[in-house]
C-alpha positions as CSV (number, residue, x, y, z in Angstrom):
1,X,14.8,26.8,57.7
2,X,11.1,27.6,57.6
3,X,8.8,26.3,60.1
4,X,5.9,25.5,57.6
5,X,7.9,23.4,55.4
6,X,6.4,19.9,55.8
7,X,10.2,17.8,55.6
8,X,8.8,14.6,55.3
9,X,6.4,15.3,52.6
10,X,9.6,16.4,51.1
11,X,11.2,12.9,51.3
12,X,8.2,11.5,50.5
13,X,7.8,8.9,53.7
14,X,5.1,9.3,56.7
15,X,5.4,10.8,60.6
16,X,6.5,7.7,62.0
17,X,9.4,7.0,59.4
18,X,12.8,5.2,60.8
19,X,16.2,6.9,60.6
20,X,16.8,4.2,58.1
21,X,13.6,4.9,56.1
22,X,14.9,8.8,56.2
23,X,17.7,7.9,54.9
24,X,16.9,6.0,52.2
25,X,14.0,8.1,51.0
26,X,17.1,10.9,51.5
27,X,19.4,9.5,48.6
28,X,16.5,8.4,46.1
29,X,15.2,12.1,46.4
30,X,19.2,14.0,46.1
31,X,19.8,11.3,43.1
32,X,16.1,12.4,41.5
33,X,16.9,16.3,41.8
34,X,20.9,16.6,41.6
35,X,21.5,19.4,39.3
36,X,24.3,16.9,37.1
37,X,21.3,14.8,36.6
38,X,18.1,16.3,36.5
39,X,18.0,19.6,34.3
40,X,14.9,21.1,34.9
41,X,14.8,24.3,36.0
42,X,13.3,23.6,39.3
43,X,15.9,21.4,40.1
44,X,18.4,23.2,42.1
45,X,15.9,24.0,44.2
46,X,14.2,20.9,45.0
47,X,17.5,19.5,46.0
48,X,18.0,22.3,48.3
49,X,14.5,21.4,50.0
50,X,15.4,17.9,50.3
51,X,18.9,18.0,51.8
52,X,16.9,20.7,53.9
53,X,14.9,18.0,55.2
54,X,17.4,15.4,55.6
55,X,19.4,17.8,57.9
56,X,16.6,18.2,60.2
57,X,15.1,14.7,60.1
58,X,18.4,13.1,60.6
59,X,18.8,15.0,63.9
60,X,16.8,13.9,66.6
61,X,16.8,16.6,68.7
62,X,15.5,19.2,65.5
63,X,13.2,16.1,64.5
64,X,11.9,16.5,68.0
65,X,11.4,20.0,68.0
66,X,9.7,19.9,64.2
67,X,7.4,17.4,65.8
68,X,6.6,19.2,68.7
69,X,6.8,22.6,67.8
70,X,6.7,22.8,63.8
71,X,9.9,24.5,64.1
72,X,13.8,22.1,63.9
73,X,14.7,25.3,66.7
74,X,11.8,24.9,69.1
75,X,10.0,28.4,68.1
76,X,6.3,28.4,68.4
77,X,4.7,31.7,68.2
78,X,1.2,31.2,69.3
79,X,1.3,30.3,72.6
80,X,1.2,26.6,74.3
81,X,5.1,25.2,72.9
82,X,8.4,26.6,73.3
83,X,8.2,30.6,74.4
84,X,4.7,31.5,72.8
85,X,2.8,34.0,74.1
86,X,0.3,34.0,71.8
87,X,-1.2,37.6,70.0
88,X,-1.2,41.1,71.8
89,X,-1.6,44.1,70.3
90,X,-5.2,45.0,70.4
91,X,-6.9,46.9,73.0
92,X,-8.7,45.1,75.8
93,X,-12.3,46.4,74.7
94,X,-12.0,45.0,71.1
95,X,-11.7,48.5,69.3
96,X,-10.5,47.8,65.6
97,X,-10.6,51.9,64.8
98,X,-7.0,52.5,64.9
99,X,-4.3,50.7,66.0
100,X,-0.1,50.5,64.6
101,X,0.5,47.3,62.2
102,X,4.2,47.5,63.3
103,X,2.8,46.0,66.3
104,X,2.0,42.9,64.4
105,X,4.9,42.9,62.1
106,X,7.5,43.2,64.9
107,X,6.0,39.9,66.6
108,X,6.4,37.7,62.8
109,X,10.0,39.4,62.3
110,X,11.2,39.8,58.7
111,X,8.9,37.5,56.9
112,X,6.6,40.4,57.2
113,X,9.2,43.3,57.0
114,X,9.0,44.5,60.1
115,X,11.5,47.2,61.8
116,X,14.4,45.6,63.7
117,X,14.4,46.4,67.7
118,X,16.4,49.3,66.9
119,X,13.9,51.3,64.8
120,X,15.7,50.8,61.9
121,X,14.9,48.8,58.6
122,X,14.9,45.4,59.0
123,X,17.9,43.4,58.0
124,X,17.9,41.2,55.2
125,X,19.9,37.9,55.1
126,X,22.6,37.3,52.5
127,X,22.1,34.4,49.8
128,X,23.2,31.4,49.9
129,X,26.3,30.2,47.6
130,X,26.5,26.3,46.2
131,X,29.6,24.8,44.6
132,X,30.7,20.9,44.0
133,X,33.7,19.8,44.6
134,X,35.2,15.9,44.3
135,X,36.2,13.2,46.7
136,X,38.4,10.5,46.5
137,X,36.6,7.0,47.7
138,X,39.8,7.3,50.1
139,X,39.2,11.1,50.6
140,X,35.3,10.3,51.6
141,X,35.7,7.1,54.1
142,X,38.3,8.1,55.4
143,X,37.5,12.1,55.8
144,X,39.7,15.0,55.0
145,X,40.8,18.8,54.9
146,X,40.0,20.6,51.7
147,X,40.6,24.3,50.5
148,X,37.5,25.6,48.7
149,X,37.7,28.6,46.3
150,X,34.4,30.8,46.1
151,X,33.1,33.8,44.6
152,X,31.0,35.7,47.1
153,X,29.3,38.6,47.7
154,X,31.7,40.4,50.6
155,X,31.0,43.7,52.4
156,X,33.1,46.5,50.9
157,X,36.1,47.1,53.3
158,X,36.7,50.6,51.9
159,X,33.4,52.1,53.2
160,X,32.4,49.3,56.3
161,X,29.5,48.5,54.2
162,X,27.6,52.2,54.0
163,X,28.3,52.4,50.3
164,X,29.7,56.6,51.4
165,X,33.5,57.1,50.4
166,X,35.5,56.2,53.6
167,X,32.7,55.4,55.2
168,X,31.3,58.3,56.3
169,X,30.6,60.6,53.2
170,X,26.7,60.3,54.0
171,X,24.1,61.8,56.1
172,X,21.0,61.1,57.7
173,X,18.0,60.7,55.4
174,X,15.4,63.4,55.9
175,X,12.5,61.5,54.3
176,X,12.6,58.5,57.5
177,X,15.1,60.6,59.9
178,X,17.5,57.5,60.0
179,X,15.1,54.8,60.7
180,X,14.8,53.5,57.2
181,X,11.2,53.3,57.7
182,X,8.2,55.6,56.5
183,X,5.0,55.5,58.3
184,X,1.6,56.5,56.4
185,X,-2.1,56.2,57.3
186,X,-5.2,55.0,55.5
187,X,-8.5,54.7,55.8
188,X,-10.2,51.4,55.4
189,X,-13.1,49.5,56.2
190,X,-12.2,48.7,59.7
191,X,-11.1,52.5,60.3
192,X,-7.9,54.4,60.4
193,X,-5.0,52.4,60.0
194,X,-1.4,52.9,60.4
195,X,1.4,51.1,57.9
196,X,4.7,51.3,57.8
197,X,7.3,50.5,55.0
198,X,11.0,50.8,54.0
199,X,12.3,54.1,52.6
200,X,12.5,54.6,49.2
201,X,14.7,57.4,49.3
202,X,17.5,55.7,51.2
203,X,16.7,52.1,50.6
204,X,15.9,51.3,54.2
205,X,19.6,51.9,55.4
206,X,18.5,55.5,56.9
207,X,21.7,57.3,55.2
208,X,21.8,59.1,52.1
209,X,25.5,58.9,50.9
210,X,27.2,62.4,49.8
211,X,30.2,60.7,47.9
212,X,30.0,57.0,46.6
213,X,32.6,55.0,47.5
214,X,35.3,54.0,44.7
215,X,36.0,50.9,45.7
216,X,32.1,49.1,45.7
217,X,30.2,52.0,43.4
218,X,28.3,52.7,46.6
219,X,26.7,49.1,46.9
220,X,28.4,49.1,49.9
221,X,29.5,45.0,48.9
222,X,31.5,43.1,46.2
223,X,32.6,40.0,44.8
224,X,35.6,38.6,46.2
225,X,37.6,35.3,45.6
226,X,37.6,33.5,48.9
227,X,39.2,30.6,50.3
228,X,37.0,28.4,52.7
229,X,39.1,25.6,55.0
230,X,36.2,22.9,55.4
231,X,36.9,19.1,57.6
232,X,34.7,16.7,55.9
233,X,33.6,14.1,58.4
234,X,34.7,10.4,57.4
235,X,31.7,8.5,55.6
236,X,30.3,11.3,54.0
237,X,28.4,9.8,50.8
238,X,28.1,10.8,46.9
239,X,25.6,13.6,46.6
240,X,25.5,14.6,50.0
241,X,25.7,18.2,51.2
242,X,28.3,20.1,53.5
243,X,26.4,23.1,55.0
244,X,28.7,26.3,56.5
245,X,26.6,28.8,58.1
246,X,27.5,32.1,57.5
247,X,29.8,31.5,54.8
248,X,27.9,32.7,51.6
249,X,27.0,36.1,50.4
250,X,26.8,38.9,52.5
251,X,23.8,40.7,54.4
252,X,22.0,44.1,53.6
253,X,21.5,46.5,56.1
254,X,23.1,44.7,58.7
255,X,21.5,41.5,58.0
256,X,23.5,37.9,58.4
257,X,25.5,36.2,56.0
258,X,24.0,33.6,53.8
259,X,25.2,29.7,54.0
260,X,27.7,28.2,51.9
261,X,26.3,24.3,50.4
262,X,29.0,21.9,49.5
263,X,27.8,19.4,47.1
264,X,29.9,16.2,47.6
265,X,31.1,13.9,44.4
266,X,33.0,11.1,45.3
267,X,34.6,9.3,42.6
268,X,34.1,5.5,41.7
269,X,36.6,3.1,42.7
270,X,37.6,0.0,40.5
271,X,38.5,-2.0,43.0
272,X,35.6,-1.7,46.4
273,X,32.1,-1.2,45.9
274,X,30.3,0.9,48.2
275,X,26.7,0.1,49.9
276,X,25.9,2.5,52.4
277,X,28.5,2.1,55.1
278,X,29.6,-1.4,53.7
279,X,32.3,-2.4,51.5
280,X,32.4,-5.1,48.7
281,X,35.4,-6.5,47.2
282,X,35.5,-9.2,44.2
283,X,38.9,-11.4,44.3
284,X,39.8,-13.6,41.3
285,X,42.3,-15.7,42.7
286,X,43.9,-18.9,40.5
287,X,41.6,-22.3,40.7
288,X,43.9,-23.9,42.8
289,X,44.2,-21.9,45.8
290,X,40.6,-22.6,47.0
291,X,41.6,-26.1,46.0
292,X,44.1,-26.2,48.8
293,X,43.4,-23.3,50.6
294,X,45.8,-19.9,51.4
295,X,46.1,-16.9,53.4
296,X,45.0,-14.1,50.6
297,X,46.0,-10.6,51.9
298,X,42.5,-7.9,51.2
299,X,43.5,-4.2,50.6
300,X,41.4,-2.3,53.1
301,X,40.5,1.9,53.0
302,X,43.0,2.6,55.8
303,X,45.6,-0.6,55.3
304,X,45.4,-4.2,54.5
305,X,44.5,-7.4,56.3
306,X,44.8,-10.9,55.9
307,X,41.5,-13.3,54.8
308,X,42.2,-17.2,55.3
309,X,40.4,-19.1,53.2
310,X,40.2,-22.4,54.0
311,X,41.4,-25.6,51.4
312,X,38.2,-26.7,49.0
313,X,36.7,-23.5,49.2
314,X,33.9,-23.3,46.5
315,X,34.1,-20.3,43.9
316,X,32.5,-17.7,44.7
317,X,31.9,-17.6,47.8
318,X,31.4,-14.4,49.9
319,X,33.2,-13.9,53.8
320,X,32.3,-10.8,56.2
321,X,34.8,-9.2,58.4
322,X,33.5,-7.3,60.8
323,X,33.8,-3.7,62.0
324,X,36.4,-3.2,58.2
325,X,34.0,-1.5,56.7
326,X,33.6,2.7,56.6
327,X,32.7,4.7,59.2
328,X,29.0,5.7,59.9
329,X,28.7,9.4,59.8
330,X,28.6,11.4,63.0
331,X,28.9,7.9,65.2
332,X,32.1,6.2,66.2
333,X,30.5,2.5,64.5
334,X,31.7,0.7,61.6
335,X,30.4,-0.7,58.3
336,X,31.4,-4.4,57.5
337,X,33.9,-5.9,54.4
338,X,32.4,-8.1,52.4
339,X,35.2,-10.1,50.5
340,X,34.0,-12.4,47.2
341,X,36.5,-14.7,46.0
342,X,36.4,-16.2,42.8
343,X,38.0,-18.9,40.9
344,X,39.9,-18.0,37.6
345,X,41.2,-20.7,35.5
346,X,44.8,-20.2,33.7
347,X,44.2,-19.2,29.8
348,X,46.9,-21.3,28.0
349,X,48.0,-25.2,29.6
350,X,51.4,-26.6,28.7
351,X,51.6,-30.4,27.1
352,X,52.9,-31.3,30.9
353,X,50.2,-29.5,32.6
354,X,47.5,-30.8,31.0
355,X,48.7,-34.4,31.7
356,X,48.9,-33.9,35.6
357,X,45.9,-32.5,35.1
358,X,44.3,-35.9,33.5
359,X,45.9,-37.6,35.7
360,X,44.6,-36.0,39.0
361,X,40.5,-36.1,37.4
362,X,41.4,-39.8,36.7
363,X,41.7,-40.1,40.6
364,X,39.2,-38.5,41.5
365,X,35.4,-39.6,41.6
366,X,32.1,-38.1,40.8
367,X,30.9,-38.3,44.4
368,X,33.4,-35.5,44.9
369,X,31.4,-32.8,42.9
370,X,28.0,-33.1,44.4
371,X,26.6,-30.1,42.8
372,X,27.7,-31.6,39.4
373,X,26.3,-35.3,39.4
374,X,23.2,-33.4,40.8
375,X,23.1,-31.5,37.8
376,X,23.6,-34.9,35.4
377,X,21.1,-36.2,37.4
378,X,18.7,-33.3,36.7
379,X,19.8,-33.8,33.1
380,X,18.6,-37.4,32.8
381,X,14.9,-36.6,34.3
382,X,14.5,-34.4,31.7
């Protein structure tokens, strides 16, 4: 993650944002810039940056430390935060006439292309690899175990990643002697100055091979078919993404693997309705059960339970059971069931039904339907 990256620019909300507000702003930016729905070219990207910024801002402690520090991992290079110690480097009396740019380089690390602290070439991270896969509602409330097939870039086996048939058909470059650097001097404005950069005639790996190796052409990787075991945690949403470190495409030069980013899809279900860590359920139930009343049993994610609704229950009306709804991600607390019931009438009557049926509205009055002779009443003071 880069330390200059302003994350809550990315989400588009201010400093003092709640973990609600982060959140929200989180799934109107991953909707915006999912690559199944937005097709610009920059799109991929963007929702890289913004799950990015979700995974830091939604963690206090790498919120903290962004805050503090500019940095989700604390690191402060200048002195004053976590470790700094500010610049060195320069001589005490202010002499500019000569002096090793290494010097600067090794204190930034790669960004600048420094040497690693063993002399040699610095290592260069591995990219990252992005699939989708698809949830079950079940599947994503609930959480599960999936098996995840991947293309990757691997290092070669054959030749332990030196590109030299068995791994050790090479010898040391003569250009850098093995350190994968080259070192030249200039003369500028501000003097003599010494640079340093990666060796051409080796690559920066210090080795130039003798005999390729068969199996990799001497690239010293190749793709591979891999199978990733991933848990995804229960109440993961749609759109979200799984991050495993060091599971994407390898390093050069000794450098780390890349990530692997799991974009989650979770299917629609017919019968609940998900908001955030709630769950919403529409019940059409025959007219004359909230007439007199039953015990109506509700289909939860994990099981059932029984809702009693009491007699002369009016259509449409919503109950909340507590604690039934999904689980919150990362935190042991649960959303709430929200339960709808509504009244269906019966589409065909029979000759006898229909007279029971005059004859109970004959017995009954009026005063009984208040929200109807409030409605006649409206109608006359038109």
């Amino acid at each position: 993650m880069a330390a200059n990256k302003n994350y809550y620019e990315t989400l588009g909300v201010d400093k003092n944002a709640t973990d609600d507000e982060i959140k929200s702003a989180y799934r109107k930016m991953a909707k915006k810039y999912h690559p199944d729905i937005n097709k610009d070219a920059d799109a991929p990207e963007k929702f890289k940056e913004v799950n990015e910024a979700y995974e830091v801002l939604s963690d206090k402690t790498k919120r903290s430390n962004y805050d503090q520090y500019g940095d989700p991992n604390g690191a402060n290079f200048f002195g004053g935060g976590a470790g700094g110690s500010g610049f060195s480097g320069f001589s005490s009396s202010g002499n500019f006439s000569e002096f090793n740019f290494d010097d600067i380089f090794n204190m930034f690390g790669s960004g600048f292309g420094s040497r690693s602290s063993s002399g040699s070439a610095t290592a260069i991270k591995g990219q990252d690899v992005q699939v989708q896969i698809t949830l079950t509602f079940k599947e994503a409330a609930l959480g599960c175990k999936k098996d995840i097939n991947i293309t990757r870039v691997d290092t070669c086996s054959a030749c332990k990643g030196t590109g030299a048939k068995g791994g050790t058909e090479y010898t040391t470059c003569n250009t850098c002697k093995g350190s994968g650097v080259v070192s030249y001097t200039e003369t500028t404005l501000f003097g003599r100055m010494v640079r340093q950069g990666i060796c051409k005639d080796c690559n920066g790996t210090g080795k130039t091979i003798r005999v390729k190796c068969t199996e990799c052409g001497g690239s010293g990787s190749k793709k591979v078919n891999k199978t990733v075991s991933i848990n995804i945690p229960a109440g993961i949403e749609n759109h979200q993404v799984i991050t495993v470190r060091g599971a994407g495409n390898a390093g050069a030069r000794g450098g780390a693997n890349g990530d692997l980013h799991i974009i989650v899809n979770v299917k629609e279900q017919k019968l609940f309705e998900r908001d955030g860590y709630d769950i919403k359920v529409k019940v059409y139930i025959p007219f004359y059960m909230l007439l007199k009343g039953c015990n109506l049993e509700i289909p939860l994610v994990d099981g059932t339970t029984t809702l009693k609704v009491p007699e002369l229950t009016q259509s449409n009306t919503t109950f909340k059971l507590n604690g039934k709804g999904i689980k919150h991600l990362n935190r042991s607390a649960y959303g709430n069931l929200y339960i709808t019931v509504i009244a269906e009438s019966p589409k065909s009557m029979s000759r006898e039904e229909k007279k029971k049926l005059d004859e109970l509205i004959a017995s009954m009055s009026d005063n009984n339907f208040t929200r109807y002779k409030a409605y006649l009443k409206d109608v006359d003071n038109l």
